[in-house]
C-alpha positions in Angstrom: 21.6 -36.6 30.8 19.1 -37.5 28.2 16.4 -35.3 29.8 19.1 -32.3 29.5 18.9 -32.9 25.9 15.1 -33.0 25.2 15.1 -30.3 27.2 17.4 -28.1 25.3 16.5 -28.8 21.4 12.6 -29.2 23.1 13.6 -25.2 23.8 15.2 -24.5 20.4 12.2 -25.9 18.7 9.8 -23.7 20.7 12.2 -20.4 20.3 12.3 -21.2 16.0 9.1 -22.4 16.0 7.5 -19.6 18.0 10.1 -16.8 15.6 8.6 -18.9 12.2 4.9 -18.3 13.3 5.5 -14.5 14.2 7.3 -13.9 10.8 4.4 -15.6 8.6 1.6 -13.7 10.6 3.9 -10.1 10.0 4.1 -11.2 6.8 0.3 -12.4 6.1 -0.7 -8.7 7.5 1.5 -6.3 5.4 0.8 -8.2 2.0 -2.0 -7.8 -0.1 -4.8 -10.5 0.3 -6.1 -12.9 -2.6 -9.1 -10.6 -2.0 -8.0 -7.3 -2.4 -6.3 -8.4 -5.4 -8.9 -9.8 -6.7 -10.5 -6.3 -5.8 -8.0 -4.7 -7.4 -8.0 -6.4 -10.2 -11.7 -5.4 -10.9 -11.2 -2.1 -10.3 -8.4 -1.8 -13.1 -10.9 -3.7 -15.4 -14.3 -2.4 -14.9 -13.5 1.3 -12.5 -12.8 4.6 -13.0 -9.5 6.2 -12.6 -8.5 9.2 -10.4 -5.4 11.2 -9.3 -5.3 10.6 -5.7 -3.6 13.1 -3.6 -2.5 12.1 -0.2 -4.4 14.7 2.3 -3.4 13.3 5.7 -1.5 10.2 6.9 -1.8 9.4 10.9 0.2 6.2 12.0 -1.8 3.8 14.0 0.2 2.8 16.7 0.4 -0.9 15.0 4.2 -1.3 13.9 5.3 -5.1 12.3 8.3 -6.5 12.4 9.7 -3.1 13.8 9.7 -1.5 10.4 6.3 -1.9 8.6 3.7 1.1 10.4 0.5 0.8 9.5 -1.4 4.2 8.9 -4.9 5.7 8.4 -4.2 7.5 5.0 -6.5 10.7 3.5 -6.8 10.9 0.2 -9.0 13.5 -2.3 -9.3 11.6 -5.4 -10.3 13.8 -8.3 -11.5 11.7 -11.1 -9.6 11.9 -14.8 -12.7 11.9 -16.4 -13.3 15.3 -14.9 -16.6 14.1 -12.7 -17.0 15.0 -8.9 -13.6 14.6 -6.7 -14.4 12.7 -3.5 -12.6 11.9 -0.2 -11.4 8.2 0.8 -9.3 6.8 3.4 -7.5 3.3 3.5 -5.5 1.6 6.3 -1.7 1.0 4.4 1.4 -0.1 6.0 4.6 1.9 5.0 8.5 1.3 5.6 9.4 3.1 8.3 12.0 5.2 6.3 10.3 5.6 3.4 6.8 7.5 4.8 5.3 9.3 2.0 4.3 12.9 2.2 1.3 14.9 2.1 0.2 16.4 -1.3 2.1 13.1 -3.3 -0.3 12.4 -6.0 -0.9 8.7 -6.5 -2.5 6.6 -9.5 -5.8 5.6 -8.6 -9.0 3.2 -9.3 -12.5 3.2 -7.7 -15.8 1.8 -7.8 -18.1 4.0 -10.1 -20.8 3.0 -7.8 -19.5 3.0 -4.4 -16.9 5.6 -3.8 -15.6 4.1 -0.7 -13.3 1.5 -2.5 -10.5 2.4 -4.5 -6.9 1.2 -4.7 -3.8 3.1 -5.1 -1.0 2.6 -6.8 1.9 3.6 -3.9 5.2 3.8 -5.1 7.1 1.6 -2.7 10.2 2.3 -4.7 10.5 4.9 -7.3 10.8 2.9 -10.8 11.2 4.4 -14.7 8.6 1.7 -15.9 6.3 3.1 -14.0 6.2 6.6 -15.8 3.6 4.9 -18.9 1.2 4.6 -16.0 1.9 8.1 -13.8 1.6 9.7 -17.8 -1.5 8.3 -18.3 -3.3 9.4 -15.0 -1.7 12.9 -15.8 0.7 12.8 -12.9 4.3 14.0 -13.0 6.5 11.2 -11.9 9.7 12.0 -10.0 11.9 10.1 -12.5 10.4 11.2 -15.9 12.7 14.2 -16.9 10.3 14.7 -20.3 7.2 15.5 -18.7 4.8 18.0 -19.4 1.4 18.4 -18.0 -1.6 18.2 -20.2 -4.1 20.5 -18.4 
């Protein structure tokens, strides 16, 4: 009788324990890292800033936690100070339902000096206090009723 019992919670440990680990790792992979923070963070500071439309988005075959797809994205980033546009791509994950679409146009930073990192600012979900920022990169946001472009 006794070994019945280790066995069974011995079981139920495994099964949580095993469905803990599986949601932390998910978890670690769709967040953004202490270093690409940090990256961003820099780029804010000390980069340049660019309106970057999405060109091409081609999911990877990696899906987490059933709804998270991760995606090799395409973007042409055309800088606000009016310098050379360039080309960039970033692996992002995205909700299954809520994919974005080519041609959005994104808020965007990048290194002056190396043009292959930048961040975007993806809209996971479409918020008014974002508009300051979308008005400031010259980008129409879909929630700001008053906007009027400058170009």
């Amino acid at each position: 009788m006794p070994w019945e019992i280790i066995g069974i919670v011995s079981i139920v440990v495994f099964t949580f324990g095993t469905i803990f680990l599986a949601r932390g790792f998910a978890n670690k992979m769709t967040s953004t890292s202490d270093e690409d923070i940090e990256t961003i963070n820099r780029l804010q500071a000390t980069g340049g800033k660019a309106r970057a439309t999405l060109t091409a988005i081609h999911p990877t075959g990696l899906t987490v936690n059933n709804f998270n797809v991760q995606c090799n994205v395409g973007f042409w980033l055309d800088p606000v100070d009016g310098t050379e546009a360039f080309e960039g791509t970033k692996k992002m994950f995205f909700l299954e339902t809520q994919f974005p679409n080519q041609g959005d146009i994104w808020p965007a930073w990048y290194d002056l000096f190396d043009h292959t990192v930048f961040a975007v600012a993806s809209p996971v979900k479409l918020d008014p206090a974002q508009i300051p920022m979308y008005r400031e990169f010259g980008i129409k946001h879909p929630l700001d009723p008053d906007w009027e472009p400058t170009d």
